[in-house]
C-alpha positions in Angstrom: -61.6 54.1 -4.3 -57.7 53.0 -4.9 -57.1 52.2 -8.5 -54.2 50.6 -10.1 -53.0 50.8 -13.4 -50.8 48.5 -15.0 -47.5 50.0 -15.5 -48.2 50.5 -11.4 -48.9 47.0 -10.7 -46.3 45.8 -13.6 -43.3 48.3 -11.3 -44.7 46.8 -8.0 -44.2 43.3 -9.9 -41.0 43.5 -11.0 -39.4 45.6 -7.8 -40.7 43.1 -5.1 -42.3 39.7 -6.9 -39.6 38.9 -9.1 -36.9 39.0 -6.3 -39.2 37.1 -4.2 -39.1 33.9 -7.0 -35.6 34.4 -7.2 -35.0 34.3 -3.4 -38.0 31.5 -2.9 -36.2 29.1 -5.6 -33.2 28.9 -3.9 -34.3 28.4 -0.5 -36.3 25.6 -1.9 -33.2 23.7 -3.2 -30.4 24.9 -1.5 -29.4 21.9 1.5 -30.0 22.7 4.8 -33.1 24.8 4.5 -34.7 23.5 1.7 -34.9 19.3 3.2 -37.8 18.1 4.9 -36.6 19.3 8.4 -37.3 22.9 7.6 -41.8 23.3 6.8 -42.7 25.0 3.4 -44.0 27.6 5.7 -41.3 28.8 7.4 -39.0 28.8 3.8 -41.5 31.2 2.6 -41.2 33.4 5.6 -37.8 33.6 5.4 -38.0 34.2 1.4 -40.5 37.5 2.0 -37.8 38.8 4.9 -35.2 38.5 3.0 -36.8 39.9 -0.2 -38.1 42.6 2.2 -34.4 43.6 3.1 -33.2 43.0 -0.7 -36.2 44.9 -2.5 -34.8 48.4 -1.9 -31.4 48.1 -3.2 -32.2 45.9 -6.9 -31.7 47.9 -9.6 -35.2 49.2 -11.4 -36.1 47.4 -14.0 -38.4 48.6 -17.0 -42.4 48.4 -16.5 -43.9 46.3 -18.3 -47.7 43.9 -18.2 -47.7 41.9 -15.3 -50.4 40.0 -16.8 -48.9 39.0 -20.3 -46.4 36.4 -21.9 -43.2 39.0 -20.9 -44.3 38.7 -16.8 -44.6 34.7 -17.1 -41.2 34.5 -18.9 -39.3 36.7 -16.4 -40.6 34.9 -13.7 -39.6 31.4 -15.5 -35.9 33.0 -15.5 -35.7 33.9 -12.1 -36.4 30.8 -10.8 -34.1 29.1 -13.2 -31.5 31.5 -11.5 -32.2 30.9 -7.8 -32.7 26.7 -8.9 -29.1 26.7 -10.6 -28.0 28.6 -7.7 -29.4 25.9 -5.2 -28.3 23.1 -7.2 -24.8 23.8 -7.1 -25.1 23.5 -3.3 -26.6 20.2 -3.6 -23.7 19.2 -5.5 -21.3 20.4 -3.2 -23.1 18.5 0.2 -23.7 15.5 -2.0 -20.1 15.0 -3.0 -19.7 14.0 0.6 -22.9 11.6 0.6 -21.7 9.4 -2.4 -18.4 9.6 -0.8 -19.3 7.5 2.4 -21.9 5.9 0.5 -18.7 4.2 -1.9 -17.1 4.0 1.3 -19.8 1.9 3.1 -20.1 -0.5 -0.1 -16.6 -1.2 0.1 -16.0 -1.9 3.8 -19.2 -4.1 3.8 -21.0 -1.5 6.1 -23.8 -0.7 3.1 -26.1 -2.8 5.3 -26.2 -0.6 8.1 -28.7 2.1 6.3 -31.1 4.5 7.9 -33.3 7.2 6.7 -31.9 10.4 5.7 -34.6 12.8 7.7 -33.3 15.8 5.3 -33.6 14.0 2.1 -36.5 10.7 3.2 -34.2 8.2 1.4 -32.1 5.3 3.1 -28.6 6.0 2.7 -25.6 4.2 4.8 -25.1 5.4 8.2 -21.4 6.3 7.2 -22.6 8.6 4.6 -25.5 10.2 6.9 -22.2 11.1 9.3 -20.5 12.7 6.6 -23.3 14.8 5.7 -24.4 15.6 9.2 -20.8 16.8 9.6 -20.7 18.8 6.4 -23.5 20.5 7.5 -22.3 21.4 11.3 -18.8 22.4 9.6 -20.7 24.5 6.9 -23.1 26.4 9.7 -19.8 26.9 12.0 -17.7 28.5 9.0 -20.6 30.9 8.1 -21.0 29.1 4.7 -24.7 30.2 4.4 -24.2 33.9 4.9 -21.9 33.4 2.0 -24.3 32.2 0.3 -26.8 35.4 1.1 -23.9 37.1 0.1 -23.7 36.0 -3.5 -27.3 36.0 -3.6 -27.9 39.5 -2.4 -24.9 40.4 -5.5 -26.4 38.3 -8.0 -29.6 41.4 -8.1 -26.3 43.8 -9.2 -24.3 41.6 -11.6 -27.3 39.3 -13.0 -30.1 42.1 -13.0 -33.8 41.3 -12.6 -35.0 41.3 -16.4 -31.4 40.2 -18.5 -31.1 37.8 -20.4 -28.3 35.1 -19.1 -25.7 34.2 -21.5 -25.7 31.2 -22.7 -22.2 30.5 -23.4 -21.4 31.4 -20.1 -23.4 28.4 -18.6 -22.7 26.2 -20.5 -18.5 27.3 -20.0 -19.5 26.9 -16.2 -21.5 23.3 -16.3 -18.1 22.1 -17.5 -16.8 23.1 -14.3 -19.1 20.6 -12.6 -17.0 18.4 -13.6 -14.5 18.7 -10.4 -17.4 17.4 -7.6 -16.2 14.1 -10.0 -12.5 14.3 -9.1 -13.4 15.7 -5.5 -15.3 12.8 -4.8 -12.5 10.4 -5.7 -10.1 12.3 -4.2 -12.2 11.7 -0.8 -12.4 8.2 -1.2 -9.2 7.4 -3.4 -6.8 6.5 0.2 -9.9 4.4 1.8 -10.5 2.2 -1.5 -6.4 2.1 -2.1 -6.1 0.8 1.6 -9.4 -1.7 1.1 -8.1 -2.8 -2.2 -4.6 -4.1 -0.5 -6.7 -5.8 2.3 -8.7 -7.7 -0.1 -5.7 -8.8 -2.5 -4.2 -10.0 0.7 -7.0 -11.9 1.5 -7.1 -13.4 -1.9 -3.3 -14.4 -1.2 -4.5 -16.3 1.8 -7.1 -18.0 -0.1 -4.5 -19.2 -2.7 -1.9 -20.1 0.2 -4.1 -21.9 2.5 -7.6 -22.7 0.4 -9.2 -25.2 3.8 -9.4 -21.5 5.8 -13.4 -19.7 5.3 -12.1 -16.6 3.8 -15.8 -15.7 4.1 -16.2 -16.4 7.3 -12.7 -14.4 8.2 -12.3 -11.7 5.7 -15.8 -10.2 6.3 -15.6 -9.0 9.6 -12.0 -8.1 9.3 -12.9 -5.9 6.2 -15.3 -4.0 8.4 -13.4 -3.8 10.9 -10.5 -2.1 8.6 -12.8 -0.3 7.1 -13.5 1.5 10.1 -10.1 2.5 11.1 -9.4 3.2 7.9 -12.1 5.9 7.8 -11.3 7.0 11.6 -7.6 7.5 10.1 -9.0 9.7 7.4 -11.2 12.0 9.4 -7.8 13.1 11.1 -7.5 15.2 7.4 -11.2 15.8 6.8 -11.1 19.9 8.3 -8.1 20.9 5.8 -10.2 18.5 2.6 -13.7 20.5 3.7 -12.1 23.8 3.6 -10.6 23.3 0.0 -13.5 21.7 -1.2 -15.9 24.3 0.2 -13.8 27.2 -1.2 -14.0 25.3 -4.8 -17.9 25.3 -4.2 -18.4 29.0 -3.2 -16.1 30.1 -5.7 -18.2 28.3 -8.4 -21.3 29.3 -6.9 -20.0 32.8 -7.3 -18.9 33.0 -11.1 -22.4 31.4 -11.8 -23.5 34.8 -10.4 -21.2 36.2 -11.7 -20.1 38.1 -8.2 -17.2 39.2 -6.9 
């Protein structure tokens, strides 16, 4: 009969499990494969290939009780790991959502909503575009192998079992701070262009009060709003790539890789 003691079961543990929450926990935030569209099941096949490939190369850790306060502690860090990790990918694909969505409520075009399959929330049709196109563009410029990347050298810089500095974070959640300025940057030349259009309409109003500046300046607005946003895809490529390279780059000193 097989029998198992604990330091064996506490090494299997830490060489194979602990990965495994580290890897799970991001493919259950990250955008693309952790929405709706992709089943639970399938994310947790992908998590044990992965962590099949992976397993061999982290660094050994020391045994310790797989069943005990340590095991449940480690666990609770590696997840905090692969969430942070994941998060910071929402940010970046969100940026562009609240982008259009600012955009839609100033054009007028917040009533045309639909559900967001990935997320199961109405959001404006003009940010759903966005994000559909953030996602193709992220795919067709390898974005998530980069992300495998930085996730396959977080095992070597953040090793299962240290402690994470706290300073460290807390320098980096300051860095968050540019999906803020991103986001108006993205939206700054539509708003500028919406905000002349409307101060001309209040001119109107003030030079000739008998004309429905209802009636007139609401369908115009969309209708501006549009080209206005047409116009500004012309730019979007050469705005994605610096925006994505600012993402990644953060996403890699949080892992602290190269």
């Amino acid at each position: 009969m097989l029998e198992l003691s604990t330091e064996q079961i506490g090494a299997w543990v830490g060489s194979f499990m602990l990965p495994l929450f580290r890897i799970a926990s991001l493919l259950m935030v990250m955008p693309i494969i952790g929405t709706k569209l992709v089943p639970t099941r399938v994310r947790l096949y992908l998590a044990l290939a992965i962590c099949a490939v992976l397993a061999p190369t982290v660094p050994p850790i020391a045994p310790f009780d797989a069943v005990s306060l340590e095991a449940i502690l480690l666990i609770a860090q590696e997840i905090l790991i692969g969430v942070m990790l994941g998060f910071t990918l929402q940010l970046f694909f969100h940026l562009f959502s609240v982008a259009g969505q600012i955009i839609a409520v100033q054009t007028g075009l917040g009533f045309a909503s639909m559900v967001d399959p990935g997320n199961g929330v109405s959001v404006p049709v003009l940010a759903q575009m966005l994000l559909m196109l953030v996602t193709l563009l992220f795919l067709a410029m390898n974005g998530h192998l980069v992300v495998f990347e930085v996730l396959a050298e977080s095992f070597i810089t953040l090793p299962v079992g240290t402690g994470l500095s706290t300073a460290h974070y807390w320098e980096l959640a300051g860095k968050l701070g540019w999906v803020f300025g991103a986001g108006l940057l993205l939206v700054l030349p539509a708003v500028t262009a919406l905000l002349v259009v409307n101060l001309a309409f209040g001119l109107m109003t003030r030079a000739a009060p008998q004309l429905n500046i209802i009636s007139i300046g609401f369908p115009l607005t969309m209708v501006l709003g549009l080209v206005v946003f047409w116009l500004g895809l012309g730019d979007f490529l050469a705005q994605y790539q610096d925006l994505a390279s600012d993402g990644l780059q953060l996403l890699r000193e949080l892992a602290r890789a190269r």
